[in-house]
Backbone as JSON, one array per atom type, in Angstrom:
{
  "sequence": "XXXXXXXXXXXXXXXXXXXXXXXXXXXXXXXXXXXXXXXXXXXXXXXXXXXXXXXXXXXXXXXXXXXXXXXXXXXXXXXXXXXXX",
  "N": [[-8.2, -7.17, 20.96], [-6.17, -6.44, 18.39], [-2.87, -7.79, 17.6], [0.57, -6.1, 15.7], [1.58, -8.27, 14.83], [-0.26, -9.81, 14.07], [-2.0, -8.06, 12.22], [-0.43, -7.62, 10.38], [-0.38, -10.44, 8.93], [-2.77, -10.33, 8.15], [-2.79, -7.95, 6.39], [-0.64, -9.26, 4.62], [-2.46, -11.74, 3.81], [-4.45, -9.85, 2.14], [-3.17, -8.34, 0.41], [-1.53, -10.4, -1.31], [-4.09, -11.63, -2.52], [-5.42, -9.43, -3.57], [-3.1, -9.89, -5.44], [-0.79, -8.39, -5.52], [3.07, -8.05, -5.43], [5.36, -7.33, -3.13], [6.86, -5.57, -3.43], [5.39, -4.07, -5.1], [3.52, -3.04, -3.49], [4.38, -1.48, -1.41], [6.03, 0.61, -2.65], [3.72, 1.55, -3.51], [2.03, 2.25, -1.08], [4.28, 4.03, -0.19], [6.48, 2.99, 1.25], [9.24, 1.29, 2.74], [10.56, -1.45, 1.18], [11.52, -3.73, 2.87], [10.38, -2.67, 5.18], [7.44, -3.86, 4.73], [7.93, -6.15, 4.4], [8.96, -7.37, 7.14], [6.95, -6.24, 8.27], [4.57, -8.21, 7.4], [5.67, -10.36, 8.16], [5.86, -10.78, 10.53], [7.37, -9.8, 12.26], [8.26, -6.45, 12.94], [8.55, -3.88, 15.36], [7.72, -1.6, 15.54], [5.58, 0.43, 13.33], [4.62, 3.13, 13.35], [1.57, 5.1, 12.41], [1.1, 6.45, 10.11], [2.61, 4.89, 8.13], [1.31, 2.52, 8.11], [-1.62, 3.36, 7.72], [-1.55, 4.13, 4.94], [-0.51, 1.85, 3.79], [-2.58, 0.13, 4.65], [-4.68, 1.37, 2.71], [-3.85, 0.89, 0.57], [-4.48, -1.19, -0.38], [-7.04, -1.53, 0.49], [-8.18, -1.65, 2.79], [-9.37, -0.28, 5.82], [-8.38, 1.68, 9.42], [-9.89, 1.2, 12.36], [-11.44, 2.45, 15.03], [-13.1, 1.06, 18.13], [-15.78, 0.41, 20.7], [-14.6, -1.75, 23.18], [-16.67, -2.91, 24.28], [-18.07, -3.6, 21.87], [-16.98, -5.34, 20.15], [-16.3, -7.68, 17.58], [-16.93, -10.83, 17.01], [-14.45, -13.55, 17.0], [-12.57, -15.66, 15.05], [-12.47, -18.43, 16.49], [-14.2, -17.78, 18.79], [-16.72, -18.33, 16.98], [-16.08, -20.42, 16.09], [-16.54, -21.91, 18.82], [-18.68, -21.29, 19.09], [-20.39, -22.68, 17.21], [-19.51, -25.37, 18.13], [-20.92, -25.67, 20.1], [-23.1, -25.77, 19.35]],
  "CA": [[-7.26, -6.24, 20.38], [-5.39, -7.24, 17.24], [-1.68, -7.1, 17.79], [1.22, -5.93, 14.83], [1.7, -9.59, 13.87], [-1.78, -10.21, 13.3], [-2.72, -7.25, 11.11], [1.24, -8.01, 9.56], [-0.86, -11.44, 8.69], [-3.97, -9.4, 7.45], [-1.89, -7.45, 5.73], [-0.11, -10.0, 3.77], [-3.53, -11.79, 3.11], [-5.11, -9.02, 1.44], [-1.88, -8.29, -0.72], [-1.51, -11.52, -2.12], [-5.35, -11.61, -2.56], [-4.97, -8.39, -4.68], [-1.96, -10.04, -6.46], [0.3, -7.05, -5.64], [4.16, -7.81, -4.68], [5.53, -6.71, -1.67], [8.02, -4.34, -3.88], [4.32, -2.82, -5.75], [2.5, -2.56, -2.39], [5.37, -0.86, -0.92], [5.84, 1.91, -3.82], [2.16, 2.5, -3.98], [2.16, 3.26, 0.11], [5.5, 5.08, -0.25], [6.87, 2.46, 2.26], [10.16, 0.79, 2.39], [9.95, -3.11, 0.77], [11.82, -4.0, 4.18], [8.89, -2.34, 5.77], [6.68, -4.4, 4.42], [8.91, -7.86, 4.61], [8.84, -7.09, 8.88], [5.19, -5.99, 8.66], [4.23, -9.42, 7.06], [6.55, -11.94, 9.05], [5.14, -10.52, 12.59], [9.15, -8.79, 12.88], [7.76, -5.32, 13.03], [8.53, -3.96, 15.95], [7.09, -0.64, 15.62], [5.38, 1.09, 12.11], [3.66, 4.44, 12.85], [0.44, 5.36, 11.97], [0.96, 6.91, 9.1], [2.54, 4.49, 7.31], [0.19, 1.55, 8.75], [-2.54, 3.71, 6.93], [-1.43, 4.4, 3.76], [-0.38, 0.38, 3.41], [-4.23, -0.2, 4.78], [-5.4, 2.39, 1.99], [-3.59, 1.03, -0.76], [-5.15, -2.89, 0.29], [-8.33, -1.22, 0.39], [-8.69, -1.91, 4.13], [-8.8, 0.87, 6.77], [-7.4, 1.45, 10.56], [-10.93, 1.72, 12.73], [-11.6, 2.63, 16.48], [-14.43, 0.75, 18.03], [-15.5, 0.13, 21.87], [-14.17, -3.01, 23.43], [-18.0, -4.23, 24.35], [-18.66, -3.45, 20.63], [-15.9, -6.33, 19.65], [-16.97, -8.55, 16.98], [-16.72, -11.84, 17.69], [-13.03, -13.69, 16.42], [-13.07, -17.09, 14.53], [-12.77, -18.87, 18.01], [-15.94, -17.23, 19.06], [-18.36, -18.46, 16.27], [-16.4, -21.95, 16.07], [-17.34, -22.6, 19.55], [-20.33, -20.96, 19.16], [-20.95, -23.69, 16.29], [-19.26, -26.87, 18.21], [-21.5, -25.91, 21.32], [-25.03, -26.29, 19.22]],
  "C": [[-6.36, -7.0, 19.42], [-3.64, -6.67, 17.42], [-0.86, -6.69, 16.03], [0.94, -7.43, 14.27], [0.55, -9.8, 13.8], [-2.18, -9.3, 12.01], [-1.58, -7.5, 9.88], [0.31, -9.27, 8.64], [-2.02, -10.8, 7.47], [-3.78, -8.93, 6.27], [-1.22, -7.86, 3.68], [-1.3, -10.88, 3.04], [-4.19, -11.31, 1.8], [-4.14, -8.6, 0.28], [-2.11, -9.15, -1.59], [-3.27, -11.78, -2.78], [-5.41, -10.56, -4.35], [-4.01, -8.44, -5.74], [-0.9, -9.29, -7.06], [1.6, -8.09, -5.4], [3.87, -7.21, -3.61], [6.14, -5.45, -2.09], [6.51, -3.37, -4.35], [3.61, -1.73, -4.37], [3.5, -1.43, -1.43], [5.86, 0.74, -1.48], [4.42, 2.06, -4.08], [2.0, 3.27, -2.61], [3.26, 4.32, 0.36], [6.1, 4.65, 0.91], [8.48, 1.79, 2.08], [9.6, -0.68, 1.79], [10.34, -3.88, 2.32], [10.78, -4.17, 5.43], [8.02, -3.71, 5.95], [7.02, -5.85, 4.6], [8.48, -8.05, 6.21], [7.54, -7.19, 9.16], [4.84, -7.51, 8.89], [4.79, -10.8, 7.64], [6.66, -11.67, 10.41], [6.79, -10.16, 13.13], [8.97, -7.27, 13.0], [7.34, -4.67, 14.55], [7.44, -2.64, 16.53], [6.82, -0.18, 13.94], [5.11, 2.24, 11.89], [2.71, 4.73, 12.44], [0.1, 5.73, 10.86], [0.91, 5.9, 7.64], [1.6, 2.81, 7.27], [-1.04, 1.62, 7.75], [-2.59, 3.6, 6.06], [-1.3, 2.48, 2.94], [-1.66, 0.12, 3.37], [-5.06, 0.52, 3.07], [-4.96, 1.69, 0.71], [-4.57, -0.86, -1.2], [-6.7, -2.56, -0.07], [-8.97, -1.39, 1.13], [-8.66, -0.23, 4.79], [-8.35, 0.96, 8.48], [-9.54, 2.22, 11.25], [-11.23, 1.4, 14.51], [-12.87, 1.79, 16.85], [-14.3, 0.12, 19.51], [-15.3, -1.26, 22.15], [-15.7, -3.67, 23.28], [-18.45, -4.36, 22.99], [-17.59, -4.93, 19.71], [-16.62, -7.32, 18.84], [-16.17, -10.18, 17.79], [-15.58, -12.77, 16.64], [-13.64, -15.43, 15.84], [-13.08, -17.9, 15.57], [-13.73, -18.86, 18.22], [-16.78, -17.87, 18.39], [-17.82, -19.87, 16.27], [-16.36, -22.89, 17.28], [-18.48, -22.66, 19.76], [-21.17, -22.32, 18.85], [-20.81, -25.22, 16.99], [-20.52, -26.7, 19.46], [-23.57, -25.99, 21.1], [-25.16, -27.01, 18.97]]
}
């Protein structure tokens, strides 16, 4: 399960990636910049779904359900995978 400060991380990744601001990415989701400051520095204590989405949407990521046994496997996972062949 990925907590707030991780996707906050994600988040900020994919931003900077895209070479938005925090002030653009913020006025394109219709979010506060504050928002977005909290999101990105794992201070976000709560966001809502809504606006979670619309931040995801503007990134070009999305918010996706999927069963636990279905869990991909985390960078951990493949770089023990790799130290243990």
């Amino acid at each position: 399960m990925i907590s707030l400060a991780e996707a906050g991380l994600a988040i900020a990744a994919a931003r900077k990636q895209g070479r938005l601001t925090q002030l653009e990415l913020a006025k394109r989701a219709g979010v506060s910049r504050p928002t977005i400051v909290l999101l990105e520095n794992g201070r976000a204590t709560e966001i809502g779904y809504s606006k979670l989405v619309r931040i995801l949407a503007v990134l070009g990521l999305e918010f996706r359900l999927q069963p636990v046994s279905a869990q991909r496997p985390t960078l951990d996972d493949l770089l023990k995978e790799e130290s243990d062949s």
